[in-house]
Steps between C-alpha positions, in 0.01 A plus 500: 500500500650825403535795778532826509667670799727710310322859531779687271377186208120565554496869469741506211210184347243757573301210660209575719254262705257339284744495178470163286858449428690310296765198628744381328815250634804709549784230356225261409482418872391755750150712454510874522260752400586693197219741430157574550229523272413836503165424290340306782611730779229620716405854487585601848825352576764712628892435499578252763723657842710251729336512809711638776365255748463136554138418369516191774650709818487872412901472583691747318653355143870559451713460181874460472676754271623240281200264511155524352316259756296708754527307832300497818729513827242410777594101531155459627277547173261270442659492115848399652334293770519134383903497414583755805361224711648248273826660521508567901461131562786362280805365631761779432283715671238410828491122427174396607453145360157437407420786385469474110276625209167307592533606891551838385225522237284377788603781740410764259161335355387473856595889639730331716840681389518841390892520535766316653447613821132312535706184476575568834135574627359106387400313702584077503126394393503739238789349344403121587152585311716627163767282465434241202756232465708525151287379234240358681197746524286507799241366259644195449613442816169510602397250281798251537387554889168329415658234287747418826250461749276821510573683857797340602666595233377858508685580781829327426472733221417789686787395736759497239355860366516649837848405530609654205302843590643493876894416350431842252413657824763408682713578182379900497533508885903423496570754174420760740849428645675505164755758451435829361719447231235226391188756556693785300515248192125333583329868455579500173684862482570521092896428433561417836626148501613199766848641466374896541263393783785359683738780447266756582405307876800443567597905458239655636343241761182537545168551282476893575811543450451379163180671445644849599800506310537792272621394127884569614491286758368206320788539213742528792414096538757297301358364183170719509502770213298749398228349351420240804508753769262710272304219513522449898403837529181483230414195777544647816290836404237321379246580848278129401857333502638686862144329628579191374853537670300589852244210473772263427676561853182554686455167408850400592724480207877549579615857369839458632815305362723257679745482226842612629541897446765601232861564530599838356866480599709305274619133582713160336229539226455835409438602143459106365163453343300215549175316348281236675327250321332190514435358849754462797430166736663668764336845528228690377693754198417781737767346782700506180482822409531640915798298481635648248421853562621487850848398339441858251423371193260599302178256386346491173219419343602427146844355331712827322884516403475673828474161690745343689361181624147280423426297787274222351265263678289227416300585185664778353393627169595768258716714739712198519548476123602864441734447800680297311455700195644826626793283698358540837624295768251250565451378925282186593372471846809356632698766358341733632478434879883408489577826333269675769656398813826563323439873456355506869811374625 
């Protein structure tokens, strides 16, 4: 289906609401509209104007200078609702097992979950009553019940359910204890990344401190340029977004780090470069990068001529390869912890 959320392309189209247009396939593949048929246009329509606010939220709409996508920055629009949700959930970021697509979808049918912070207001028998075991709809589990042995069955079924909805409780209850570095990346904050959302808690702390920040602060962080603390800031002035931040701790989300606290003087490693990737057996690859920092070097988030080291765990994919491309040296797991508590020494 073609779109059109390039303003600059519709005015200079001339095409207005009600326009029959014409479609073609850009490349033979795509759809985009090419013109419209000025003959069957109706006799009041006007030029179309972007809309300066969110249709869904009545949020402000913002623009980068050198995009043409018009964005909405409050995290809790019903629009952005399903993959927010989807999004705060996942593993990199608050890791509550359990809680997929069809749990969500659920949530929002029902009224349950406006944003992520109503995870935190269910109750056990509301989630007990909406879990659905994977491919196996209620429906038929109904029926299966009857073909087992009617009531018996029923509640072994119910019993299983209720298990399932009382573990995704229990799931939601312990990511309020997750870092903060884990809640900066779960809100969703556009450009702000697992590697950014670490950096930036372990700089400035705590969540107001992050929230507060004027734009020089935030590019004072290592590895966070212009365009992500512009981005941090878009966030944290957005008022729907500071209540979201207040609801979340009411409720008793961490907003405070316990990763160690930088080390601005310099030490054995300062000035080296280093990339994580793939997963460490030993340590989570935030230990890793603490570890690191506290011996002054410098953590990165993607492989340059500027790096000096790739310390690779299990699974490592494409930063491995251009490791090797570029000549970097390469550090298992091993490695690594031998060449650590030789530059602590």
């Amino acid at each position: 289906m073609p779109t059109l959320h390039n303003a600059e392309d519709v005015a200079r189209k001339d095409l207005r609401e009600g326009d029959t247009v014409v479609v073609e396939k850009g490349g033979d593949v795509i759809p985009k509209v090419v013109a419209p048929v000025v003959s069957l246009r109706p006799a009041d329509a006007k030029p179309w104007v972007m809309p300066t606010t969110c249709p869904e939220c009545g949020s402000l709409l913002r623009r980068d200078e050198d995009q043409v996508v018009w964005r909405c920055e409050n995290t809790s629009c019903p629009a952005r609702l399903r993959r927010s949700l989807e999004h705060y959930a996942s593993r990199s970021a608050m890791n509550i097992e359990g809680l997929g697509a069809s749990l969500v979808d659920q949530l929002i049918d029902q009224g349950l979950v406006h944003d992520c912070s109503d995870l935190y207001r269910l109750a056990p028998a509301q989630l007990e009553q909406l879990v659905v075991a994977p491919r196996e709809p209620r429906s038929d589990l109904a029926r299966r019940s009857d073909r087992e042995g009617g009531a018996k069955a029923a509640r072994a079924v119910a019993r299983r359910l209720g298990k399932v909805g009382r573990n995704v409780f229990e799931q939601i209850e312990r990511s309020k204890q997750n870092d903060l570095s884990r809640l900066i990346y779960a809100l969703g904050i556009r450009h702000v990344g697992e590697k950014a959302a670490t950096t930036l808690a372990r700089h400035l702390r705590t969540m107001d401190e992050v929230l507060k920040a004027p734009v020089e602060q935030l590019q004072a962080v290592p590895d966070v340029g212009p365009v992500v603390a512009a981005s941090i800031r878009l966030f944290a002035d957005e008022p729907r977004n500071q209540a979201l931040i207040k609801r979340l701790s009411e409720a008793g989300v961490t907003m405070k780090t316990g990763l160690a606290e930088p080390v601005d003087q310099g030490g054995p490693l300062a000035g080296k470069v280093f990339v994580l990737t793939g997963t460490l057996a030993s340590m989570t690859r935030e230990d890793a990068a603490a570890a690191l920092e506290r011996l002054g070097a410098r953590v990165a988030g993607s492989v340059s001529k500027k790096t000096d080291y790739l310390v690779a765990g299990v699974e490592a994919g494409s930063k491995l390869e251009k490791a090797r491309q570029l000549g970097v040296e390469v550090m298992d797991e091993d490695a690594f912890r031998a060449f650590i508590m030789r530059s602590s020494q």
